[in-house]
N, C-alpha and C positions, 0 to 999 in steps of 0.2 A: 504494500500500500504506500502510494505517495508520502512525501512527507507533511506533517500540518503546518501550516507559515502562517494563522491566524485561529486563533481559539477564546472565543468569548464565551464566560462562566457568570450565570445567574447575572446578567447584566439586567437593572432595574433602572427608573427614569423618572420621576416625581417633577410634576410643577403646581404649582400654586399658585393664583389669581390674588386678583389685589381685593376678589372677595371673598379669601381664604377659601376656596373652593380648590380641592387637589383632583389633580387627575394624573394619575396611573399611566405613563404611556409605553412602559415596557415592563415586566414584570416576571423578572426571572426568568429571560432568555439566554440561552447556551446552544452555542452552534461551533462549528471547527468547516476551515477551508482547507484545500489540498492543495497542495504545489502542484501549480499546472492549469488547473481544473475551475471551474466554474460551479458556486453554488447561489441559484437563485431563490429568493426569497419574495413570495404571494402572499396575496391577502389581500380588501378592500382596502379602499381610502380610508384614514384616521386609525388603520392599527396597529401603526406603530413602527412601518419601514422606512421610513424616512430616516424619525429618531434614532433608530438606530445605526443607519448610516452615517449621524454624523455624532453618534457615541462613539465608529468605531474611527474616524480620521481624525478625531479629537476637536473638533467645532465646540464639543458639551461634554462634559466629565460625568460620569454616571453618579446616579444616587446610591447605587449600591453594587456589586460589581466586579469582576475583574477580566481586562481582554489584555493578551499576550501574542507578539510578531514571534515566532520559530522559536519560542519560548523566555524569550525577555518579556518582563510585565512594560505596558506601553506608558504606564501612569510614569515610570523612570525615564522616557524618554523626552529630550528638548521638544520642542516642535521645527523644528531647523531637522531633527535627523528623523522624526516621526514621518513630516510631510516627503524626505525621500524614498521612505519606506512605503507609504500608501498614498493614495490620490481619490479625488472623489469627482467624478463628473454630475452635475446638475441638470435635469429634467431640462432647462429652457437655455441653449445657447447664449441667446441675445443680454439674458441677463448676467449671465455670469461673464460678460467680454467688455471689456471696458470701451465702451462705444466713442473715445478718441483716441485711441490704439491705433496703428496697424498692426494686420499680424504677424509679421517681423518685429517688431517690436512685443506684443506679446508673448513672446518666444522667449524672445534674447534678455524680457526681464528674468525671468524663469534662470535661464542658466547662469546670468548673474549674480544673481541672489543667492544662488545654489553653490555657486566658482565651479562651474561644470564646462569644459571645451573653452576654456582660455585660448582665445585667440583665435579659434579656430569656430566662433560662433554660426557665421553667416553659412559656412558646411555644416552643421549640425542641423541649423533649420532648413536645408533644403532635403535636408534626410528623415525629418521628423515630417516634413510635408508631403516628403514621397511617400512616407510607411501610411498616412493616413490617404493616399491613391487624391491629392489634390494639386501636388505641383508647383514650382516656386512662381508660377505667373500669380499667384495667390498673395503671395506675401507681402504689397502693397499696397494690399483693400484693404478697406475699413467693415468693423461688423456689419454696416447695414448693405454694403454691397453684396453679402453673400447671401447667398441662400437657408434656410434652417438647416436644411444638410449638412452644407460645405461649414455654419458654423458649430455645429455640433462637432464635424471633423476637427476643425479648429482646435476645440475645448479639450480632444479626445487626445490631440496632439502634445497640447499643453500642459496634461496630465502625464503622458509618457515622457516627456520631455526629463523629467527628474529621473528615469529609471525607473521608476517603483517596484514595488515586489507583488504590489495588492492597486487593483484601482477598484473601486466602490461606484457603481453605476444609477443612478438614481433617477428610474421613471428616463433612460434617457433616450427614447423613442417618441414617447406620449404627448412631444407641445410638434412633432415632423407629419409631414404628410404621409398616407399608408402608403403611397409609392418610396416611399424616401425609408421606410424605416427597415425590409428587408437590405437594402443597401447597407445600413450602421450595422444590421445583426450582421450579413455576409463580411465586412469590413471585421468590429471584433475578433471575428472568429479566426481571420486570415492573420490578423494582427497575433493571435495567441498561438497559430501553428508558427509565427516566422521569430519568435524571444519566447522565452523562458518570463511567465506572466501567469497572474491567478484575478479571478472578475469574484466578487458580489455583484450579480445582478438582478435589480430591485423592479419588481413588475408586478401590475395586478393582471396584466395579458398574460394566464397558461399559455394559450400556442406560443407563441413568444418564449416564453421560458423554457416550455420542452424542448425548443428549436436550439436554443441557446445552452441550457446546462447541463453538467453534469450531476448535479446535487440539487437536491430543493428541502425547501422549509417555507412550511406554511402558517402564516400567521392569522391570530385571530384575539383582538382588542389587546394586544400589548404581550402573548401569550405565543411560543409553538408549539402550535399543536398535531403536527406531525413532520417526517422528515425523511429522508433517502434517497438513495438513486430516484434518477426519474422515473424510470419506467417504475420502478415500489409506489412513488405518491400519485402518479396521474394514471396507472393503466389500472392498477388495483389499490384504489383510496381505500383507508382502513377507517379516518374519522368522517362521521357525516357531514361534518363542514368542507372540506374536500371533496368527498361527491359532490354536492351541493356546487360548489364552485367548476368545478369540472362539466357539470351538467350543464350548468349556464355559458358554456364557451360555444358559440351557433357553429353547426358543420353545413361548409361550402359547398353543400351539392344540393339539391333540391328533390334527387330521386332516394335519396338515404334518409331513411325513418328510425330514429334513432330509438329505442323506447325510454319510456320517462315514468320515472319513479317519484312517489313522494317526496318530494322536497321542499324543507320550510323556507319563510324568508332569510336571507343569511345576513340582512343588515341587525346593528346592534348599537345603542347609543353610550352603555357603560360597564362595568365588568358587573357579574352579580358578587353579594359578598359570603355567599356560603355555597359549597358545590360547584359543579362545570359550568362555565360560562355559557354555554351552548343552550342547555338541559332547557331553557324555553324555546327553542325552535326545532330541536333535538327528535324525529323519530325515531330513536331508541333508547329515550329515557328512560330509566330505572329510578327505585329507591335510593340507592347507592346516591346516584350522577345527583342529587338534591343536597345530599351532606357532604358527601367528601369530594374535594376536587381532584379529580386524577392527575398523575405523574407521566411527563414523556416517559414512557418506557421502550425498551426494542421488543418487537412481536418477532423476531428473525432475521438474520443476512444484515443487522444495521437500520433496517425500516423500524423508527419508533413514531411511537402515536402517543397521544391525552387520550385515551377512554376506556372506559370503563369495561364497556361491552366488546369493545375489537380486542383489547388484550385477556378477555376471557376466553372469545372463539378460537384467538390465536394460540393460546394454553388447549384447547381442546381437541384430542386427535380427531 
């Protein structure tokens, strides 16, 4: 098995309003990435993948917690040697690019700032522009000349520019056009066959992320509640929130009748405070799933789940 180059333990995330009102945004999340590999992380708006993409590049320091690069705890590191260790791309290009740049100059602050290819900068960006397939005719626009693509490329570039070891992908399809976003996945990917490189990529698009990972973890109000290879969480889901999610992905053919199962609503506004989160939209709730909240456990092969009921089946020859 690969090696782990990131491991987050019981990472938890607390904020509080100015009308003392707390909300829970992550709660006792634990996940490990592979050198090499891709692990994508699902779930709806508001639960909680953002947060923790920018628990793990250090933007926010956890409430409670501990994440570790190839096993140095990260809380020890500067942010000078953290940021060349990971990277986080942002959901909207436009925003995260400093709209009086050009992008030659957004580069070469990167490697300045870094003391990376002294002297030898304006080669480095023609090579960080060729790996991201846009070209040095590029590097004298400014953000709003380009397109949402070409600046997401940009961002993607800007990110590799430091080397990293880890880049954190955030929703970074979701503000492109559907034409434009197979292009960023096929790019990725080409980009992770041609360096030595590990993605977190954050999506509430399944197809998208089957297309994309090796690993998944799905989340549900600050919670995972299940995890493994892909084909363990999306061919054979074990929690009903996963079907559920799964079932809601529409198949592009019009002659394929898929059959459909009971499936409750899967939105949620807060966690409950006793028992499984789920257990009210839940068709397989128990007595149990009301008092105790279940434990990610492994049902097999590394596939672990939250529940109650799939880790009983899965105990049962």
């Amino acid at each position: 098995m690969a090696d782990v180059v990131l491991r987050g333990t019981d990472l938890a995330q607390r904020y509080e309003s100015r009308g003392r009102r707390v909300v829970d945004a992550l709660r006792g999340v634990s996940l490990e990435l592979r050198q090499g590999a891709t692990l994508g992380i699902v779930g709806e708006s508001g639960c909680g993948k953002s947060t923790l993409a920018r628990l793990l590049v250090g933007l926010e320091r956890p409430t409670a917690g501990t994440a570790e690069m190839s096993g140095e705890s990260m809380s020890t590191l500067d942010g000078r040697t953290r940021a060349r260790r990971i990277q986080l791309v942002f959901q909207d290009p436009y925003s995260s690019l400093d709209p009086r740049q050009r992008v030659r100059n957004a580069l070469r602050e990167v490697l300045t700032f870094h003391r990376l290819h002294a002297g030898a900068e304006e080669q480095r960006i023609e090579e960080l522009l060729d790996l991201v397939v846009l070209g040095r005719r590029f590097a004298d626009r400014y953000p709003h000349e380009l397109s949402g693509g070409q600046a997401q490329r940009v961002a993607i570039a800007r990110a590799l520019a430091v080397e990293p070891t880890i880049v954190v992908l955030d929703e970074p399809t979701s503000a492109l056009d559907v034409s434009v976003r197979a292009e960023i996945i096929n790019l990725l990917i080409g980009i992770q066959s041609r360096i030595t490189i590990s993605y977190i990529f954050i999506s509430h698009d399944l197809s998208m992320v089957r297309h994309v990972s090796d690993d998944i973890a799905v989340m549900y109000l600050g919670r995972i509640v299940e995890s493994g290879s892909y084909d363990q969480v999306l061919d054979a889901p074990a929690h009903p929130y996963t079907l559920a999610l799964a079932q809601a992905v529409p198949v592009p053919d019009p002659t394929v009748v898929r059959p459909r199962r009971a499936a409750p609503a899967i939105a949620a506004s807060s966690p409950i405070t006793r028992g499984c989160d789920y257990q009210d939209r839940c068709p397989l709730v128990e007595s149990q799933c009301r008092e105790v909240a279940p434990t990610l456990d492994d049902v097999g092969a590394g596939h672990r789940v939250a529940c109650h009921v799939a880790q009983r089946r899965a105990r049962t020859p």
